[in-house]
C-alpha positions in Angstrom: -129.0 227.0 -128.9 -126.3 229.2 -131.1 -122.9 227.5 -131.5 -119.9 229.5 -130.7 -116.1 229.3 -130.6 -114.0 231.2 -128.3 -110.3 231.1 -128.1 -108.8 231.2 -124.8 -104.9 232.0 -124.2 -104.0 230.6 -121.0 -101.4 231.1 -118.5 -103.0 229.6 -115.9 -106.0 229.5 -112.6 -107.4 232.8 -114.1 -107.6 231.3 -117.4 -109.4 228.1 -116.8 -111.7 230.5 -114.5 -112.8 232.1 -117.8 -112.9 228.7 -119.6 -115.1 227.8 -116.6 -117.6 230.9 -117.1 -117.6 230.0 -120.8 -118.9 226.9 -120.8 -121.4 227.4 -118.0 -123.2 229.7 -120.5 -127.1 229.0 -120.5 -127.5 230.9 -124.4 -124.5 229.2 -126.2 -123.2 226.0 -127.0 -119.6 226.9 -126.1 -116.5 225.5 -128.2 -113.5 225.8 -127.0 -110.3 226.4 -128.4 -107.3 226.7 -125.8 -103.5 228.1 -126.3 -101.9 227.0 -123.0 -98.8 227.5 -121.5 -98.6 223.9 -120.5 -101.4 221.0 -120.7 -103.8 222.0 -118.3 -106.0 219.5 -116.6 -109.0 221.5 -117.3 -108.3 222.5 -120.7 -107.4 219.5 -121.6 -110.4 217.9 -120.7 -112.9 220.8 -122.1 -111.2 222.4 -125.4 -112.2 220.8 -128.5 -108.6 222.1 -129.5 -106.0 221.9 -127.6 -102.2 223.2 -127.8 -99.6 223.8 -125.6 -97.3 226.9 -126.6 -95.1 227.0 -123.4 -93.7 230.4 -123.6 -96.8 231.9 -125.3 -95.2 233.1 -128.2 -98.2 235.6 -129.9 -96.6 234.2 -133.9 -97.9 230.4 -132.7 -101.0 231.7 -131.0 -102.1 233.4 -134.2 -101.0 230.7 -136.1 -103.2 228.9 -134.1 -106.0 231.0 -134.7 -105.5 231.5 -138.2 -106.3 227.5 -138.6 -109.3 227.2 -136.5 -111.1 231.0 -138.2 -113.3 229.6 -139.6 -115.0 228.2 -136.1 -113.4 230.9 -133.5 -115.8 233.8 -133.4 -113.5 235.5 -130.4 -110.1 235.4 -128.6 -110.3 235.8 -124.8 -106.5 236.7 -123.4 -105.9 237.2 -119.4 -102.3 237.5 -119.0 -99.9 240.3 -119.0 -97.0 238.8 -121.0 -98.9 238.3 -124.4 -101.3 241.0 -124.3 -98.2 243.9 -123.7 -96.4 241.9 -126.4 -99.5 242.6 -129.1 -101.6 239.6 -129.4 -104.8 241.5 -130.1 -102.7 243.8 -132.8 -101.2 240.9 -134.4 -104.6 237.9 -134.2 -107.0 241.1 -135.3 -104.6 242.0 -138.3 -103.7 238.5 -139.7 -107.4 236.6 -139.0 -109.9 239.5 -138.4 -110.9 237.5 -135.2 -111.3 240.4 -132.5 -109.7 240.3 -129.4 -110.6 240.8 -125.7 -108.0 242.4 -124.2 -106.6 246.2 -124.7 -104.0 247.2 -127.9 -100.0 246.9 -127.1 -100.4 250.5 -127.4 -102.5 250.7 -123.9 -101.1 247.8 -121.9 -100.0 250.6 -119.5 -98.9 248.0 -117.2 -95.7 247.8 -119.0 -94.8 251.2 -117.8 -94.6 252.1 -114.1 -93.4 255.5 -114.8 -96.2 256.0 -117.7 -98.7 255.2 -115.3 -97.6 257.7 -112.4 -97.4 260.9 -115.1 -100.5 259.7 -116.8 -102.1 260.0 -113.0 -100.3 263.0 -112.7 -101.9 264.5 -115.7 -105.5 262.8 -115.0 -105.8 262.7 -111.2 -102.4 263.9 -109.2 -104.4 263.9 -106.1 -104.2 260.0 -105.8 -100.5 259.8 -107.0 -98.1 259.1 -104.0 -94.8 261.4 -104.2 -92.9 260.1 -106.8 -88.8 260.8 -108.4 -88.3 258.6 -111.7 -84.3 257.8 -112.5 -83.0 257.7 -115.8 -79.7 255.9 -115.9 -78.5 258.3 -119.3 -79.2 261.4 -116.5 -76.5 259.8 -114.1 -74.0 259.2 -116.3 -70.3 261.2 -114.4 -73.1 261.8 -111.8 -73.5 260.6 -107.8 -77.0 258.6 -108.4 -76.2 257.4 -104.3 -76.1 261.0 -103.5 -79.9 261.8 -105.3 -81.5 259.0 -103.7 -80.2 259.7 -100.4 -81.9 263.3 -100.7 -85.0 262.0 -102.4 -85.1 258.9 -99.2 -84.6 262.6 -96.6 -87.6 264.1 -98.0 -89.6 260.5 -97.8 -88.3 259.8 -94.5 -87.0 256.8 -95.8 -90.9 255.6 -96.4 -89.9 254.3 -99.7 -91.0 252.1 -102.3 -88.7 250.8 -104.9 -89.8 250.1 -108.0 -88.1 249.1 -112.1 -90.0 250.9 -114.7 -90.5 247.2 -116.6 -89.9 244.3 -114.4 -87.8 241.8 -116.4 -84.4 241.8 -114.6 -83.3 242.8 -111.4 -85.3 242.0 -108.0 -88.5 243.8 -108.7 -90.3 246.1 -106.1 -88.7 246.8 -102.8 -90.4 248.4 -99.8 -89.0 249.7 -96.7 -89.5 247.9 -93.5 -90.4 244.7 -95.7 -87.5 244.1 -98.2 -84.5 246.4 -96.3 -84.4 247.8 -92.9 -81.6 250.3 -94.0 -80.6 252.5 -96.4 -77.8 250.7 -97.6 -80.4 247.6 -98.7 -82.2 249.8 -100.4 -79.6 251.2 -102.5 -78.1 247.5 -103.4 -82.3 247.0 -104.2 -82.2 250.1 -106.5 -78.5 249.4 -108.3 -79.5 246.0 -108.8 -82.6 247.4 -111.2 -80.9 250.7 -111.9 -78.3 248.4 -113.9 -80.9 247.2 -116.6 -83.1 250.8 -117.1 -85.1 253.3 -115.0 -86.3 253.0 -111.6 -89.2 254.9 -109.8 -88.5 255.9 -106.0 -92.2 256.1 -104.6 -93.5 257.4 -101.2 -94.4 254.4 -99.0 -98.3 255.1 -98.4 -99.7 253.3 -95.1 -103.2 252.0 -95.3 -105.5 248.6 -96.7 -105.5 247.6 -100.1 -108.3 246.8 -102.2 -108.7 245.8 -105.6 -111.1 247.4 -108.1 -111.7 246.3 -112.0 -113.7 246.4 -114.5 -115.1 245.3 -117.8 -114.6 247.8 -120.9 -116.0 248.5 -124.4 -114.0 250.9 -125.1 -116.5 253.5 -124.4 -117.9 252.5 -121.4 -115.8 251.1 -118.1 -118.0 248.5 -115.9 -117.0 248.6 -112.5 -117.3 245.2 -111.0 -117.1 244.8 -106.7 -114.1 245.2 -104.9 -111.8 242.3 -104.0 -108.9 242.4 -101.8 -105.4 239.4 -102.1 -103.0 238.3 -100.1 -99.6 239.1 -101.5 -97.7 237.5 -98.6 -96.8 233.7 -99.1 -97.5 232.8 -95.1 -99.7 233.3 -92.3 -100.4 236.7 -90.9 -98.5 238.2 -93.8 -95.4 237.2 -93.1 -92.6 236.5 -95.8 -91.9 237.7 -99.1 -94.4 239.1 -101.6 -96.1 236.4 -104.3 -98.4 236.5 -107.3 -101.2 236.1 -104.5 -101.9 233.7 -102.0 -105.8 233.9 -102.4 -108.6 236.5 -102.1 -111.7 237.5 -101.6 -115.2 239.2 -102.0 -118.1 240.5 -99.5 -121.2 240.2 -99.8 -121.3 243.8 -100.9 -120.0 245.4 -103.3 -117.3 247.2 -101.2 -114.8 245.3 -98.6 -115.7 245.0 -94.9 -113.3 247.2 -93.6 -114.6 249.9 -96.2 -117.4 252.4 -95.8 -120.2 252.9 -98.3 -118.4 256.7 -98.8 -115.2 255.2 -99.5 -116.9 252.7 -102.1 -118.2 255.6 -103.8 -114.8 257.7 -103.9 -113.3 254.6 -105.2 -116.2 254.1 -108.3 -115.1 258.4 -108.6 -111.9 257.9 -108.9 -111.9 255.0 -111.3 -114.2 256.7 -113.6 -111.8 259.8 -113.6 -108.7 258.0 -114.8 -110.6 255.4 -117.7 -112.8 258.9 -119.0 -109.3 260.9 -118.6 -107.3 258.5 -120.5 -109.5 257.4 -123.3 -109.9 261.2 -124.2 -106.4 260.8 -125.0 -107.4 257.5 -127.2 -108.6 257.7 -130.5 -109.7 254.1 -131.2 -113.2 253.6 -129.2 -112.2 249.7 -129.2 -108.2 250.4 -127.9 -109.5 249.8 -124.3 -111.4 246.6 -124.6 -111.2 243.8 -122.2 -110.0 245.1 -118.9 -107.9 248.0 -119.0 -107.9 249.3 -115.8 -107.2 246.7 -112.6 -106.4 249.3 -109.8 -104.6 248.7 -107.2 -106.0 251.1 -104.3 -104.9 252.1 -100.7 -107.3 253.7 -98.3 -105.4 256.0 -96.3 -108.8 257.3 -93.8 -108.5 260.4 -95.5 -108.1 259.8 -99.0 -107.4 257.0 -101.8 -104.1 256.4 -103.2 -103.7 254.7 -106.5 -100.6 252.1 -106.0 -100.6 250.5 -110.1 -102.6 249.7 -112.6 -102.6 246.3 -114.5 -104.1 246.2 -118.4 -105.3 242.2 -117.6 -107.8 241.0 -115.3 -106.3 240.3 -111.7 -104.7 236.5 -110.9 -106.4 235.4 -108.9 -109.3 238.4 -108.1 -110.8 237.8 -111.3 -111.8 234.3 -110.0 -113.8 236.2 -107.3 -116.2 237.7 -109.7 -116.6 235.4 -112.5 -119.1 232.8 -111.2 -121.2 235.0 -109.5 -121.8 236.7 -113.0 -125.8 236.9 -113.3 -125.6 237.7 -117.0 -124.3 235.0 -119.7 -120.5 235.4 -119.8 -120.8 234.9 -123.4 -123.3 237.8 -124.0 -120.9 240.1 -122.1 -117.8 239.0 -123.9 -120.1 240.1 -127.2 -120.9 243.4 -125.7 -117.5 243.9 -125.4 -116.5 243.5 -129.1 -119.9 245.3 -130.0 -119.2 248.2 -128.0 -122.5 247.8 -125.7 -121.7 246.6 -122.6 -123.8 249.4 -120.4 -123.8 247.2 -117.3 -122.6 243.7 -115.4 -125.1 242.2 -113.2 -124.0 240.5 -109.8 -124.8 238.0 -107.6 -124.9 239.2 -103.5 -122.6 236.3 -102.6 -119.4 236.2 -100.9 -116.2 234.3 -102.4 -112.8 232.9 -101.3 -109.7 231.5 -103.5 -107.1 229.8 -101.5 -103.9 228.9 -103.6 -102.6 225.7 -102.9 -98.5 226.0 -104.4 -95.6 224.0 -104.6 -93.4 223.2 -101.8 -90.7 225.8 -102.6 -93.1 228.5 -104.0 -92.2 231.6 -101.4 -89.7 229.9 -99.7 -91.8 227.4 -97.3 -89.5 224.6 -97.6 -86.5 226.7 -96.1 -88.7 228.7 -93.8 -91.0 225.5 -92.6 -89.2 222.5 -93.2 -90.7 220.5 -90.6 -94.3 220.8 -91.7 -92.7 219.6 -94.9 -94.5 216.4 -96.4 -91.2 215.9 -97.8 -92.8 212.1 -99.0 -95.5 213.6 -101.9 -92.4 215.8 -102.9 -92.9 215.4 -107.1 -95.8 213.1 -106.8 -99.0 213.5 -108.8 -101.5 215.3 -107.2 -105.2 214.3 -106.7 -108.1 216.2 -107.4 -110.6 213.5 -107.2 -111.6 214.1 -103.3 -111.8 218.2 -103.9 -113.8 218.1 -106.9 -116.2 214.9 -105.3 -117.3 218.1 -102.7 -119.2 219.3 -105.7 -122.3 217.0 -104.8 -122.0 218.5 -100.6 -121.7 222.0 -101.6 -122.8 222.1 -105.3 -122.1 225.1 -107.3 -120.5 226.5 -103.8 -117.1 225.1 -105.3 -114.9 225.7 -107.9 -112.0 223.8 -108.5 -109.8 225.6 -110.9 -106.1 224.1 -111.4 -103.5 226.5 -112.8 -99.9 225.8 -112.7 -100.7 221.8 -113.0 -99.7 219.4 -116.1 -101.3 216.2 -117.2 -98.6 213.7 -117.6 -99.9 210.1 -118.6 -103.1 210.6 -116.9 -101.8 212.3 -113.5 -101.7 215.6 -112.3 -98.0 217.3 -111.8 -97.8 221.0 -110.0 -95.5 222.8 -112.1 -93.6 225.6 -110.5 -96.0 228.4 -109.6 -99.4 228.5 -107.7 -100.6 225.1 -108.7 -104.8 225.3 -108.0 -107.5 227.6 -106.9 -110.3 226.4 -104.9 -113.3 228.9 -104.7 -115.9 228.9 -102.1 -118.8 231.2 -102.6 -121.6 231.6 -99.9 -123.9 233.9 -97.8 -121.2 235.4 -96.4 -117.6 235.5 -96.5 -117.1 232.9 -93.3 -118.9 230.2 -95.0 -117.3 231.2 -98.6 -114.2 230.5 -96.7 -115.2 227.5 -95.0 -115.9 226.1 -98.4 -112.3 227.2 -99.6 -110.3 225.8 -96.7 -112.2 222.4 -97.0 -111.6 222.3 -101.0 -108.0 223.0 -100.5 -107.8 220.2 -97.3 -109.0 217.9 -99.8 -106.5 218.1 -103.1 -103.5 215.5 -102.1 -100.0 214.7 -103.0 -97.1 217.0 -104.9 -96.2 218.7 -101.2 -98.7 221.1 -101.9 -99.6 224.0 -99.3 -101.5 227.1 -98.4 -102.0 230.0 -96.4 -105.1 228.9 -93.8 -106.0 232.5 -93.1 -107.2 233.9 -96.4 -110.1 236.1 -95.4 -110.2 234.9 -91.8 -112.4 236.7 -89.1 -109.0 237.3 -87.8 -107.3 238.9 -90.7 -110.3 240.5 -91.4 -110.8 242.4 -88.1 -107.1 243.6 -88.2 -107.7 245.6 -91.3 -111.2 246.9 -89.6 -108.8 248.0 -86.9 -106.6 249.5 -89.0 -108.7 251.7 -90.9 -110.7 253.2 -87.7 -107.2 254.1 -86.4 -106.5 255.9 -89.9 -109.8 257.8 -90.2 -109.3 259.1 -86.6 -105.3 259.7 -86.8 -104.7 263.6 -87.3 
C-alpha cells in the first residue's frame, strides 16, 4: 500500500469530515498533517502532525507546510477565510505542494455583487432583480430616497445584503429580520457604513444545495443536499451557519422532481462552462468552486449565492457515501482527470449539537436550559460506543470542540456533527437524533427536526402550491 501525506487546514466539522474520508482510504496509507484552528479532538488524535494556528493565518500554514514538503504530497483546504485570503497562491508558490481549493483570484464568494453580474453575463435568467449601492455614488446624495424607490418596485420583497461580510449585520430579509421599511433601512446603513450593499428581490420558494468537485476542466456534480439555516424548531429564530442537513436517497431532494434535477445539473453546468471561458488557468478552479445555493420557484430556478468552498455542513452529507477512494479523487483533481464521482444510494442526516448561547437559545429557552453542564467537558464516549449498533451508519465528527487535559470543551460555534446514513432518510435521521441524544455535558443542544417527515412534507406542500400558482 502507497504512503501518502495530505495536509488538511481545518476550521472545523467539515474539516475533520475530510480527515475522516482520508484515512478511510482502502489504496493509501494516509498521513496526516493538520493546521487547526484550535486542538481538535479528532485531529488530535489522527494527524501525525499536529498545530493549532487559531486565526488561520496562510504565512504559518505555509510555514507549516514548507517543514513537512518533503512528506506532504497535497494540501486539502475547506473554509472560506483562508482560501479567499490566497492559501493555494502562496503554499503552491513557496513549497510547490498543490493545493485543493480554487486561486484568490476565483474565490467569487468574496464578492456578492461579482457574483450577481457574472450571472448576469452567464445566465441572467436565474438572477433575482438586483440594484448594487456604491457609497462614493451617494455622496451629497439621498441614498433613503433610492432605496425607497428600488423597495416600490420590489414591493418591499427585499433581501439585504453587504458586498463582503466583515462588519455590519450581514444579510437581512423582509418578513424575517424587519417587518418595516424603517428596519430595513437601519439594516442597510448599518452595512452601507463600511462599503457596498446589494438590494435583492426576495424570491419565495425551497432551497437546495448543489456542488461539485472540479479539475479545472471538468465540474462533477455531486447529489443535492438541503440545511437548515434557522437555529430552532420549525425554522424559527435567526439564521446560523446551519443547524444540520440532509440527503435522499436520490440524487435530487424529495420535494424535487426528476425535471427540476435536470434543470438544476443545466444550470450548473452553464455558469462553471461560462465562467471558466473567462479563466485562463485550466487548474484556477480546482477543489470546489461552485456550491450553489438554489431556490425552486415551480416555474423556474433562481440562483441565491455561490460559495468557492465545500458547504459546512452539506459537504458531510456526501463524503462517506463516496464509492471511489477519496484519495484517488483528491489526485484527479490535481491531475486534471476527474471525469466522474461515484455514489452510494443512501440517505444521510447531520444534526449540529452547539453551545448554549449559539442562536440565542439560552435567552429564547431558558428553562430547557441544563444550566448545570454550562462549561463542563463534554462526552463523546456514549455517541461514538453506537458505532458497534449501527456500524459505519454513524459518524461522529466534532468541530468547534478543544482538548483541554484530556477532556472535550465546545468552543463557541457548532460544537459536533453526528451523521446518520441509511436506506432512507427516516432511518438516516433516526441514527442522527440518537447520536446527538448520546454526546453529554457543555449545555449542548439541537434542533430535533432536521429532515423530519414533518418538515419534509411542508416543503412537498410548498412546492405543489408553487407549480400550480399562476
Amino acid at each position: 500500500m502507497e504512503n501518502i501525506g495530505v495536509l488538511v487546514v481545518s476550521y472545523g466539522a467539515r474539516e475533520v469530515a475530510m480527515a475522516d474520508a482520508l484515512l478511510r482510504s482502502q489504496n493509501y496509507r494516509v498521513e496526516l498533517f493538520v493546521a487547526d484552528k484550535q486542538r481538535n479532538p479528532f485531529n488530535a488524535q489522527h494527524a501525525t502532525k499536529h498545530k493549532v494556528i487559531p486565526n488561520l493565518d496562510i504565512n504559518e500554514i505555509c510555514k507549516f507546510a514548507q517543514e513537512n514538503r518533503e512528506k506532504i504530497d497535497f494540501v486539502l483546504v475547506g473554509s472560506e477565510k483562508p482560501i479567499i485570503e490566497g492559501i493555494r497562491d502562496l503554499i503552491e508558490k513557496q513549497t510547490g505542494i498543490p493545493v485543493i481549493c480554487p486561486t484568490k483570484e476565483f474565490a467569487i464568494e468574496e464578492s456578492k455583487i461579482a457574483q450577481r453580474i457574472l450571472f448576469e453575463e452567464i445566465a441572467p435568467e436565474a438572477n433575482p432583480r438586483f440594484k448594487i449601492f456604491h457609497p462614493e455614488d451617494f455622496k451629497g446624495k439621498d441614498v433613503q430616497k433610492a432605496v425607497y424607490q428600488w423597495l416600490d418596485e420590489l414591493n418591499n420583497q427585499a433581501v439585504v445584503k453587504p458586498d463582503k461580510p466583515a462588519l455590519g449585520k450581514g444579510v437581512g430579509v423582509w418578513g424575517d429580520h424587519f417587518e418595516n421599511r424603517k428596519q430595513l433601512f437601519e439594516h442597510f446603513m448599518s452595512n452601507f457604513q463600511y462599503g457596498s450593499v446589494i438590494i435583492e428581490e426576495k424570491i419565495d420558494g425551497e432551497e437546495s444545495s448543489c456542488m461539485g468537485f472540479c479539475d479545472g476542466k471538468h465540474f462533477i456534480t455531486l447529489p443535492d443536499t438541503r440545511d437548515y439555516k434557522r437555529a430552532f424548531d420549525d425554522d424559527k429564530g435567526p439564521n446560523t451557519g446551519g443547524m444540520g442537513s440532509y440527503k435522499d436517497v436520490t440524487d435530487w431532494l424529495p420535494f424535487l422532481t426528476v425535471s427540476e434535477r435536470e434543470q438544476e445539473l443545466a444550470l450548473a453546468d452553464k455558469v462553471f462552462k461560462g465562467w471558466k471561458r473567462k479563466i485562463k488557468d485550466d487548474s484556477a478552479l480546482r477543489g470546489v468552486p461552485l456550491y450553489l445555493a438554489f431556490m425552486h420557484t415551480g416555474k423556474s430556478i433562481k440562483i441565491l449565492e455561490i460559495n468557492s468552498r465545500p458547504g459546512d455542513p452539506e459537504i458531510m452529507n456526501l463524503l462517506p457515501i463516496i464509492k471511489d477512494d477519496f484519495v484517488d479523487v483528491c489526485l484527479r483533481m490535481i491531475d486534471g482527470n476527474l471525469m466522474g464521482v461515484a455514489m452510494e444510494k443512501s440517505a444521510t442526516v447531520l444534526t449540529y449539537k452547539v453551545p448554549s448561547d449559539y442562536g440565542g437559545y439560552a435567552q429564547a429557552y431558558p428553562d430547557k436550559l441544563n444550566k448545570a453542564s454550562i462549561n463542563t467537558s463534554v462526552d463523546l464516549i456514549k455517541a461514538e460506543a453506537l458505532a458497534k449498533k449501527f456500524g459505519d451508519k454513524i459518524r461522529i465528527y466534532p468541530g468547534s470542540m478543544e482538548l483541554r487535559d484530556g477532556k472535550n470543551y465546545a468552543l463557541k460555534s457548532r460544537a459536533i456533527g453526528i451523521l446518520g446514513i441509511g436506506n432512507s432518510v427516516e432511518e438516516a435521521r433516526q441514527i442522527s437524533q440518537e447520536g446527538a441524544k448520546a454526546v453529554t455535558g457543555g449545555a449542548l443542544w439541537n434542533r430535533t427536526d432536521v429532515a423530519s417527515k414533518q418538515h419534509i412534507a411542508k416543503s412537498i406542500a410548498h412546492m405543489d402550491m408553487l407549480r400550480h400558482k399562476l
